[in-house]
N, C-alpha and C positions, 0 to 999 in steps of 0.2 A: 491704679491705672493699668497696670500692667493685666492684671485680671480682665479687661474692657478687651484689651485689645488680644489674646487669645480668644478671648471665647469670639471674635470678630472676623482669626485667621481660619478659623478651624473651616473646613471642608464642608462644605451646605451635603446632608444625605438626600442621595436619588428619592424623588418621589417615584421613579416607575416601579413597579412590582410585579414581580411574575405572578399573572392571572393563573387561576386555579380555572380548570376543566368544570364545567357545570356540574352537579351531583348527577346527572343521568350517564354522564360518562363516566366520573370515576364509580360509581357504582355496577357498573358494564365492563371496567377492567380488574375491579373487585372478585365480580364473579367470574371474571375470565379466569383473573389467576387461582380463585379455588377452584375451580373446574380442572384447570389445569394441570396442578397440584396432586388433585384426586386422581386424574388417570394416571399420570408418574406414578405415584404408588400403586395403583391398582398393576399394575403392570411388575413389578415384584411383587406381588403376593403368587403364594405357589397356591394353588388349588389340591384340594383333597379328589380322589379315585371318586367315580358314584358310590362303586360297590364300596366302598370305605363310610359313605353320608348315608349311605343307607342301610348300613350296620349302625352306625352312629343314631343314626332316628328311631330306628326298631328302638333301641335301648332309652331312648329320653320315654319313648311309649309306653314302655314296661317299665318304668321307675314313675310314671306318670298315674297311670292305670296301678301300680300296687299301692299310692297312697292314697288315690279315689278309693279303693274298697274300705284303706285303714281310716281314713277319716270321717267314710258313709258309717262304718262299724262304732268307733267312738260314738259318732251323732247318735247311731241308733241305738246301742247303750243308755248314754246319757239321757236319752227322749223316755225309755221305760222305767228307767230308774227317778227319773220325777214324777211319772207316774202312779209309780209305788210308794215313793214320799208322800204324795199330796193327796191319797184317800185319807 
């Protein structure tokens, strides 16, 4: 008996429920706050000199350009050496 009547006191739960923002909205404060986000940091990064990126670039060019020739070299090796295999 005593079981009837607790579950009988007990407090009914709110049916109201906090409505959720349409997906167009929170998808709009989604990207608000990465955007956000993204300029706050951008804004501590320190930037590099030109003359510093352009010291820097010369050099990806010249480690770039010396494995273009070592690689062409290999190919063209290995292309005469089948060559020579295969008479």
């Amino acid at each position: 008996m005593e079981e009837n009547k607790n579950k009988k006191n007990q407090p009914v739960k709110s049916a109201k429920k906090t409505k959720k923002p349409n997906v167009f909205k929170r998808f709009g404060h989604w990207i608000k706050n990465k955007f956000s986000g993204m300029a706050s940091e951008l804004k501590k990064v320190t930037w590099p000199k030109f003359s510093k990126v352009l010291k820097q670039t010369g050099v990806v060019l010249a480690v770039v350009l010396f494995f273009l020739v070592v690689v062409t070299a290999i190919d063209f090796g290995l292309t005469e050496l089948l060559k020579v295999v295969g008479k």
